[in-house]
C-alpha positions as CSV (number, residue, x, y, z in Angstrom):
1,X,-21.5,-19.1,19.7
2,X,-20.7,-16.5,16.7
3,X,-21.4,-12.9,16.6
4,X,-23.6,-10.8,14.2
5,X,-21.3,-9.7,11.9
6,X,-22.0,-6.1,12.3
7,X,-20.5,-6.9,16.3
8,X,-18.1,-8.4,15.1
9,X,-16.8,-5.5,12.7
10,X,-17.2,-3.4,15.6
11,X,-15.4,-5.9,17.5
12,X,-12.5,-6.4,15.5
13,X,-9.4,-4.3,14.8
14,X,-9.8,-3.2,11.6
15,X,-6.4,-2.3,9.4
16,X,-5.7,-1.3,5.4
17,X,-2.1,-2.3,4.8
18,X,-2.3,0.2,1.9
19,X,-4.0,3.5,0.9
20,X,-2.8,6.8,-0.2
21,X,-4.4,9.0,2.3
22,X,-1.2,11.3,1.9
23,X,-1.1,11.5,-1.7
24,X,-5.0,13.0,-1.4
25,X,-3.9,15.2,1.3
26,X,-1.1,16.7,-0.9
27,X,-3.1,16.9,-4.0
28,X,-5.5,18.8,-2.3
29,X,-6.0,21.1,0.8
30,X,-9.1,19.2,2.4
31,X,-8.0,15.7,1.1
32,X,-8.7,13.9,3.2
33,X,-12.0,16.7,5.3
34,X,-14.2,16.5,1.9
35,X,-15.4,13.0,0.1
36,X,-15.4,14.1,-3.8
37,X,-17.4,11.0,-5.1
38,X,-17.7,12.2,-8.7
39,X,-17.7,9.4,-11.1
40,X,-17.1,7.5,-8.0
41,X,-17.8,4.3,-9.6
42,X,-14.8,4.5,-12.3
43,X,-11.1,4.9,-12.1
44,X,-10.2,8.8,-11.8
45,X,-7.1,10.1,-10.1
46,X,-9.2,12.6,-8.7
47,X,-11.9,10.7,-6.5
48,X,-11.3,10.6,-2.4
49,X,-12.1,7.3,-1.3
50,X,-10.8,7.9,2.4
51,X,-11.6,10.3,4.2
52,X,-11.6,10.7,8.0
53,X,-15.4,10.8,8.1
54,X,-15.3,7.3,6.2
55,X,-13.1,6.1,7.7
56,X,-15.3,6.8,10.7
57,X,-18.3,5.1,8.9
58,X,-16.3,2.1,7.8
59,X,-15.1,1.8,11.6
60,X,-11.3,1.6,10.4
61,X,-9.3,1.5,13.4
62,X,-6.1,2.1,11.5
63,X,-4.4,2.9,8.0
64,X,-0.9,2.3,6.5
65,X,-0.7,5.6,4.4
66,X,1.2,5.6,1.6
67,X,3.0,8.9,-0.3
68,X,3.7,8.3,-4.0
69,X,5.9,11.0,-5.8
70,X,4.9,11.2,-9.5
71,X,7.7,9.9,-11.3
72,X,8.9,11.3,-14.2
73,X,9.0,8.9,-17.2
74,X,4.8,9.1,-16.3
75,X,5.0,12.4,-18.0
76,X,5.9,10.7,-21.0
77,X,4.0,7.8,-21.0
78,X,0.2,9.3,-19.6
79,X,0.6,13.6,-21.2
80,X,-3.1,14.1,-19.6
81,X,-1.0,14.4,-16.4
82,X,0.5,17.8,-17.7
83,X,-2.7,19.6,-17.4
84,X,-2.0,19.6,-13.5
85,X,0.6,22.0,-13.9
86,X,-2.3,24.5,-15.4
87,X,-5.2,23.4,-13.6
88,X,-3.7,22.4,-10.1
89,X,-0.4,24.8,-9.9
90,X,0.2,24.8,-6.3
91,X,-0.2,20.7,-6.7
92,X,2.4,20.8,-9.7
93,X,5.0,23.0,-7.6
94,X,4.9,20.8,-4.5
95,X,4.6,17.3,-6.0
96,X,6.0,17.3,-9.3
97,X,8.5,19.9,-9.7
98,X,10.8,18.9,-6.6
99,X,13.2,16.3,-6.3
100,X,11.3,13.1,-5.4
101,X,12.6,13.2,-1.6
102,X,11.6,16.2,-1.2
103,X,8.0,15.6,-2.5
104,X,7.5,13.0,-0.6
105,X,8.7,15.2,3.2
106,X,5.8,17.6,1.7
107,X,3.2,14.3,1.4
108,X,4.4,13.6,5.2
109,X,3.6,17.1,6.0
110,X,0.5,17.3,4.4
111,X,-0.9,14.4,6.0
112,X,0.0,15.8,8.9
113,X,-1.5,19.4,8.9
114,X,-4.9,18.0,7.6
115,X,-5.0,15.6,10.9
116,X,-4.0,18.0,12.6
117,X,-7.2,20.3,10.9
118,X,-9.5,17.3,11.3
119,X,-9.1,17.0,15.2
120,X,-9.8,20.4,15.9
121,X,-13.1,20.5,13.9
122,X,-14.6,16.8,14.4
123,X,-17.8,16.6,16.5
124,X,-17.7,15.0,19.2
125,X,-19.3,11.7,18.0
126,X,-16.3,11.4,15.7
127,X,-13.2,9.8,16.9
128,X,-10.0,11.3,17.1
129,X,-7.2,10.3,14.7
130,X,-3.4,10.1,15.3
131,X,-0.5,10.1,13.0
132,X,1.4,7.8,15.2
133,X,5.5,7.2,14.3
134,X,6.1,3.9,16.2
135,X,5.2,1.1,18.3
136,X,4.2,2.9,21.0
137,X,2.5,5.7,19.6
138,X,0.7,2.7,17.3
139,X,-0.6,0.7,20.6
140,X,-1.9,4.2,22.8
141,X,-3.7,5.5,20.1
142,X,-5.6,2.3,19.7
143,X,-5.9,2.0,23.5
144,X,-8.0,5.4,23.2
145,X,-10.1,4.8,20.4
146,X,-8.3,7.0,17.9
147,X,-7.9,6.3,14.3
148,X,-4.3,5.3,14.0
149,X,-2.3,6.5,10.6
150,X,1.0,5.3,9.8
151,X,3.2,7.0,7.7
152,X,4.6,4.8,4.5
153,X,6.0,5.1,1.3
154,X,5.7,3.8,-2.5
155,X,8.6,3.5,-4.7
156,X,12.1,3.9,-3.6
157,X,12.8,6.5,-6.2
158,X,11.4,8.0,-3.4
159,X,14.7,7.7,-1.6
160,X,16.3,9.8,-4.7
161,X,17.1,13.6,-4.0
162,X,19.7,16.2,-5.6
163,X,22.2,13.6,-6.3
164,X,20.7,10.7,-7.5
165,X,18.4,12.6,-10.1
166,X,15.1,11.7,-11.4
167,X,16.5,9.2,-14.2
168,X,17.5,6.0,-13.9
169,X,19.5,3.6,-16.1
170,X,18.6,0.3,-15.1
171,X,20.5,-1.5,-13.3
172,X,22.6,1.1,-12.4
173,X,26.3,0.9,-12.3
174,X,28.0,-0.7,-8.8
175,X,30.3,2.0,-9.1
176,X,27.6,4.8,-7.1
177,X,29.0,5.2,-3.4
178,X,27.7,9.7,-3.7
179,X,23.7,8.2,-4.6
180,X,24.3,5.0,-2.6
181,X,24.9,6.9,0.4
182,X,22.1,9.4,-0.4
183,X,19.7,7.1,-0.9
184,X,20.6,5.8,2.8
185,X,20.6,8.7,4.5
186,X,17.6,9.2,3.3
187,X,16.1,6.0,3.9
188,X,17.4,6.8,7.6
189,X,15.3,10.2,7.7
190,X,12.3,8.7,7.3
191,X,12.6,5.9,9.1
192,X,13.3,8.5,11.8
193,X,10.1,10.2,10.8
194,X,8.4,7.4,11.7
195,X,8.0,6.0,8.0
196,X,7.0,2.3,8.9
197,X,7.4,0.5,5.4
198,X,8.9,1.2,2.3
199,X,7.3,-0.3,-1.2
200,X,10.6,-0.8,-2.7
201,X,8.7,-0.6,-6.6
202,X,6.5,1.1,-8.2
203,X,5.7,2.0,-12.1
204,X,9.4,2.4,-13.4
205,X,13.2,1.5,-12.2
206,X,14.3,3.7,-9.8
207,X,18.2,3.0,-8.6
208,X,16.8,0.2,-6.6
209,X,14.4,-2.3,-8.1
210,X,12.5,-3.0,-11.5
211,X,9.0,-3.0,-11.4
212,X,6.5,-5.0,-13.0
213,X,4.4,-3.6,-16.2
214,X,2.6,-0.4,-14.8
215,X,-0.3,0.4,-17.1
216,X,-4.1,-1.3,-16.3
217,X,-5.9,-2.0,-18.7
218,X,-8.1,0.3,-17.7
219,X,-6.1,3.1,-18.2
220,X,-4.7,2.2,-21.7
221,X,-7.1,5.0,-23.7
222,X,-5.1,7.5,-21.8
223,X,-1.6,6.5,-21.8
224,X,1.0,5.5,-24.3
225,X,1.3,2.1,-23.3
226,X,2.8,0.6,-26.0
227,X,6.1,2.8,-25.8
228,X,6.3,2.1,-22.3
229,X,5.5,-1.6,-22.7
230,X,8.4,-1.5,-25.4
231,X,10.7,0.0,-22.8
232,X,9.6,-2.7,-19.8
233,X,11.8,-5.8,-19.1
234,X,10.3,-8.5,-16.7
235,X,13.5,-10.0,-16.0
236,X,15.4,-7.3,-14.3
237,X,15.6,-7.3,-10.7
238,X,17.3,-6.3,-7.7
239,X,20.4,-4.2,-8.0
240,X,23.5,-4.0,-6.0
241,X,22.4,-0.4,-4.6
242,X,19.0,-2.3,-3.8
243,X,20.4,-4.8,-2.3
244,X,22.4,-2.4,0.4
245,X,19.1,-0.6,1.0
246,X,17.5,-3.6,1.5
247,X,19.6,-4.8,4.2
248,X,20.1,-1.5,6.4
249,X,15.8,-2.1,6.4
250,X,16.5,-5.1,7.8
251,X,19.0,-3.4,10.2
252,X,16.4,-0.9,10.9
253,X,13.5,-3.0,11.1
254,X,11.7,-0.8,8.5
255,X,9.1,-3.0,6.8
256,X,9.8,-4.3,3.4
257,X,6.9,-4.1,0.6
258,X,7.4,-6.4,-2.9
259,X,4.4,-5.2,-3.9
260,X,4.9,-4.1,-7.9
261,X,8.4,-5.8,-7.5
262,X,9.6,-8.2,-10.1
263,X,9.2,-12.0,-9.8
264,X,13.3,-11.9,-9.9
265,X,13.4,-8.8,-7.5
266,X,11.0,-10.5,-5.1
267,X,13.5,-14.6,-5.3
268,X,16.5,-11.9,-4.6
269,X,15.0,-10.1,-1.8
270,X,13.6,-13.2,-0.5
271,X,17.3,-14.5,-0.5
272,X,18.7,-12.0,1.5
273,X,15.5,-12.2,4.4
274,X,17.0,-15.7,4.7
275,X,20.5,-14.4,4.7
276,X,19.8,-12.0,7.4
277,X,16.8,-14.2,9.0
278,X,14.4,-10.8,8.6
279,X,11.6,-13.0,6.7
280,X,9.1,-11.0,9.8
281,X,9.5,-7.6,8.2
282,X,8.7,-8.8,4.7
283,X,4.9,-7.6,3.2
284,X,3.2,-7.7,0.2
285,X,0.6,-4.8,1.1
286,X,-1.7,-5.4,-1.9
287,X,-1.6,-7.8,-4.2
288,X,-3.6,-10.5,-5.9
289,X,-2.4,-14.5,-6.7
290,X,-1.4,-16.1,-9.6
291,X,-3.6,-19.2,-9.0
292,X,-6.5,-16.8,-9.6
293,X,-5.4,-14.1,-12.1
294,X,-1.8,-15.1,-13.8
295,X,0.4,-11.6,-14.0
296,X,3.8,-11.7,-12.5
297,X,2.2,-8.2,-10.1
298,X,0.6,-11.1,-8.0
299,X,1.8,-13.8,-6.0
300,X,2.6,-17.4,-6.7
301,X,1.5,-20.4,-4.2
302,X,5.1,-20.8,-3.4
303,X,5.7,-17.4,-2.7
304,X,2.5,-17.6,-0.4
305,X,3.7,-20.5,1.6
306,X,6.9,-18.6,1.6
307,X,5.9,-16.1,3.8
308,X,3.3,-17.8,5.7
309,X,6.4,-19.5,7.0
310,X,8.7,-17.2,7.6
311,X,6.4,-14.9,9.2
312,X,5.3,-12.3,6.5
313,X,2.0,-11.0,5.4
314,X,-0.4,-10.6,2.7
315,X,-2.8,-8.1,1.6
316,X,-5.4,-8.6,-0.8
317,X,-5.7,-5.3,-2.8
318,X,-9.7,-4.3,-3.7
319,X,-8.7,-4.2,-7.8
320,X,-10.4,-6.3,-10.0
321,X,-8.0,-5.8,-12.6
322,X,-5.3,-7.7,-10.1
323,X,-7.6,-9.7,-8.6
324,X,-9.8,-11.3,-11.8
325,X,-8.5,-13.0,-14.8
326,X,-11.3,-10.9,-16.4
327,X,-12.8,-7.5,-16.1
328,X,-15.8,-7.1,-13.8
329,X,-17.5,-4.2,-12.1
330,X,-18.3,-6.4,-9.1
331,X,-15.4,-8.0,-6.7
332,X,-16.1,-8.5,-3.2
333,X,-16.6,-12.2,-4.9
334,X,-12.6,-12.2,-5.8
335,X,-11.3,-10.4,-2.6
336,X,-13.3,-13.6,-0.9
337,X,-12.4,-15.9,-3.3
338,X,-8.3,-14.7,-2.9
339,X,-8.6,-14.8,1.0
340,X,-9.8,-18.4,0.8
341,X,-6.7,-19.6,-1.4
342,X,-4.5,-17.4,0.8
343,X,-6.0,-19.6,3.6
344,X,-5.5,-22.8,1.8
345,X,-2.5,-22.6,0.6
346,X,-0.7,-20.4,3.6
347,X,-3.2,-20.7,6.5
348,X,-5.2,-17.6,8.1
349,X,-2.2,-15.7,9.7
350,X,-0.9,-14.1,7.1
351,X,-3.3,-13.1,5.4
352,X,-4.8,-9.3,5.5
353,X,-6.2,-6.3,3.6
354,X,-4.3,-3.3,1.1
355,X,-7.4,-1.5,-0.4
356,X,-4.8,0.8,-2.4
357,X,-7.9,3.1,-2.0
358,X,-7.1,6.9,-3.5
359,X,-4.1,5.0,-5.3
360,X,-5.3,6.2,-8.8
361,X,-6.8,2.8,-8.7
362,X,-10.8,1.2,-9.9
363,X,-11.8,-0.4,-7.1
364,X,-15.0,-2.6,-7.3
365,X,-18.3,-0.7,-7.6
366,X,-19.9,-3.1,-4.8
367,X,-17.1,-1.3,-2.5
368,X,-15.7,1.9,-4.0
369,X,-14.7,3.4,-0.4
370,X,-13.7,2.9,3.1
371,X,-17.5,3.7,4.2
372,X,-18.2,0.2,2.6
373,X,-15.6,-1.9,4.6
374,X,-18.3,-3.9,7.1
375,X,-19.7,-5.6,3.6
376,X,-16.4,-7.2,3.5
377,X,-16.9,-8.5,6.9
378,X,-21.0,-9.2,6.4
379,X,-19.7,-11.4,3.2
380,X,-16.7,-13.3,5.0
381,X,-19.5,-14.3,8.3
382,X,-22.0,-15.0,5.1
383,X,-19.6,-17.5,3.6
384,X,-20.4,-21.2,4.0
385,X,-18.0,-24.4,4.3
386,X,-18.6,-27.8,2.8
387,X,-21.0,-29.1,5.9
388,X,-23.0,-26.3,5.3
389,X,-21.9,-24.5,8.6
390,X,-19.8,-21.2,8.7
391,X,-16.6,-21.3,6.5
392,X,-14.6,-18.8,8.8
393,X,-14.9,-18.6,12.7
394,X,-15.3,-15.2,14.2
395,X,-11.3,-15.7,15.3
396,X,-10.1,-15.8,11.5
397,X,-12.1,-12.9,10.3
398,X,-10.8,-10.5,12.8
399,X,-7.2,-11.9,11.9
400,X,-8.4,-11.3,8.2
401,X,-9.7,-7.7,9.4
402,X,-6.5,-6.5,11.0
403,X,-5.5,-9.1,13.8
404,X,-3.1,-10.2,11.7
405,X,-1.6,-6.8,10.2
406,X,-1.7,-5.1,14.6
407,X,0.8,-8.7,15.3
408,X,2.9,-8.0,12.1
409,X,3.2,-4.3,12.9
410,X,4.2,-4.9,16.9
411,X,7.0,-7.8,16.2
412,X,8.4,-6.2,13.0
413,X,8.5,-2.5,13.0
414,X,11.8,-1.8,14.6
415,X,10.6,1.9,15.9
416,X,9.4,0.9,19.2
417,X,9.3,4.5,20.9
């Protein structure tokens, strides 16, 4: 017999592969204690889509948080962003003006502190929440009801301190061995932080990967998009440094995101999880297909049955502009209409959720924050198959919800305590 679907959100373990709960935390002091829903209903880098009191009314058990560093070529290419350094000083100094590794250690910290502020001031209705930095720490904290966060980042210029600079010529020379080994050691620290995953792209070439284009539609008014569209090259891919990082992830067990990679990136990197047999800790945490809307950010059929085979996972990202071949202000219909052709071309294990909520992204106006996740799981149990009986058995949607991201997360993540 099925369950109401609001028992079954309740029911289910409910996981975002992908939201930026750190980079709200750093940008300001009560991030992630104070929903700001102005203009809630556009794209602004300055909304707060997930906060601990939604993530309370959303029932979110846990959340894949990403930090993202502001890279510098942005400065360049969107100039609005330089009003942060006179409006938002104490943002400027601590996220813009350090060396990207060192930005992203304050992101970690900030996340921290405001969990840390959160716990000792919820009410006692609300659940705890846990910054948890491994297995372990992943499986008691959902044992006790807490909101579980897990520490990630996004873009591996991330990696890049003192010696490796914020500049990039891309690909970079073999010849590196003083930023190679940098970027490892770093790499190492965090993974020792308990940084889970690593999203190895993000808008520009860093010393590891090229990214696909970086500006939305959306956001062309207020960005110089054609210079950076005349700099961009779709063909560039992995680089020899990348390729070393890569691998020691694989040593590690630190979780691989090709999310924003290049199609060639993404063939290389699959190349070497066959090499090394490490197709388990390969992710795409939130992405669309290329069946559905045609950009090389998304992911073809083969690439889906790709890692449906070789155990990866896929997260569909709440962006129309990834997930519709057109624009829309409505799209819980393409976030269904994605998980079905995950489903049919893949099958229902590998397929999972990356809001990119607080990402600087537009997410759909029919569900603009984590409060809104059960209509997600009200539409799945609403959807109807051929014989005119449920299309999706209470099973599948709580893989969908986060069954399938909790079993990705337990085999692949190599910090276990």
């Amino acid at each position: 017999m099925s369950t109401d679907w609001k028992t079954l959100h309740q029911r289910a373990t409910v996981i975002d592969l992908h939201a930026h709960m750190a980079l709200k935390a750093a940008l300001f002091h009560d991030g992630l204690l104070r929903h700001r829903r102005i203009l809630s209903t556009i794209s602004w880098p300055f909304h707060v889509r997930m906060t601990f009191d939604l993530l309370n009314l959303g029932q979110v058990d846990a959340v894949m948080s990403a930090t993202y560093t502001l890279e510098e070529p942005l400065l360049r290419h969107a100039p609005l962003l330089h009003l942060l350094r006179v409006f938002m000083p104490r943002t400027w100094r601590h996220n813009v003006t350090p060396d990207y590794f060192s930005g992203t250690l304050y992101q970690l910290d900030a996340l921290e502190k405001q969990t840390t502020i959160y716990n000792d001031n919820r009410s006692s209705a609300q659940r705890p929440a846990r910054v948890v930095k491994s297995v372990a720490q992943l499986n008691a904290a959902l044992n006790d009801g807490a909101i579980a966060v897990v520490h990630t980042v996004e873009g591996a210029h991330s990696l890049q301190g003192e010696q490796s600079g914020k500049t990039v010529a891309f690909p970079p020379s073999a010849d590196a061995p003083a930023v190679a080994a940098e970027l490892l050691r770093n790499l190492e620290i965090l993974f020792e932080r308990g940084v889970a995953s690593l999203t190895l792209a993000h808008f520009y070439p860093n010393w590891i990967v090229a990214p696909c284009f970086q500006f939305p539609e959306a956001a062309f008014p207020l960005t110089r998009w054609r210079k950076a569209l005349a700099e961009h090259d779709w063909t560039l891919g992995l680089s020899r440094i990348g390729e070393q990082v890569v691998q020691r992830m694989f040593e590690l067990g630190m979780l691989v995101d090709l999310t924003h990679c290049t199609p060639a990136a993404r063939v290389r990197i699959y190349e070497l999880a066959d090499q090394h047999n490490a197709g388990h800790l390969l992710l795409a945490t939130h992405v669309g297909v290329t069946a559905i809307n045609p950009s090389p950010y998304n992911l073809a059929d083969w690439e889906v049955r790709w890692l449906a085979d070789h155990g990866g996972l896929i997260g569909v990202i709440f962006m129309n502009y990834w997930l519709a071949p057109q624009a829309k202000k409505l799209g819980l219909d393409f976030i269904v209409r994605t998980i079905a052709h995950l489903i049919d071309v893949g099958g229902a294990d590998h397929v999972a959720i990356g809001t990119d909520f607080d990402g600087m992204t537009d997410p759909p106006d029919d569900l603009i924050d984590s409060g809104q996740w059960p209509r997600l799981t009200q539409r799945l149990v609403a959807e109807r198959g051929h014989d005119l009986g449920r299309k999706y058995s209470d099973d599948t949607i709580e893989k969908i919800l986060g069954g399938n991201a909790l079993r990705f997360l337990r085999s692949g993540w190599g910090k276990r305590t």
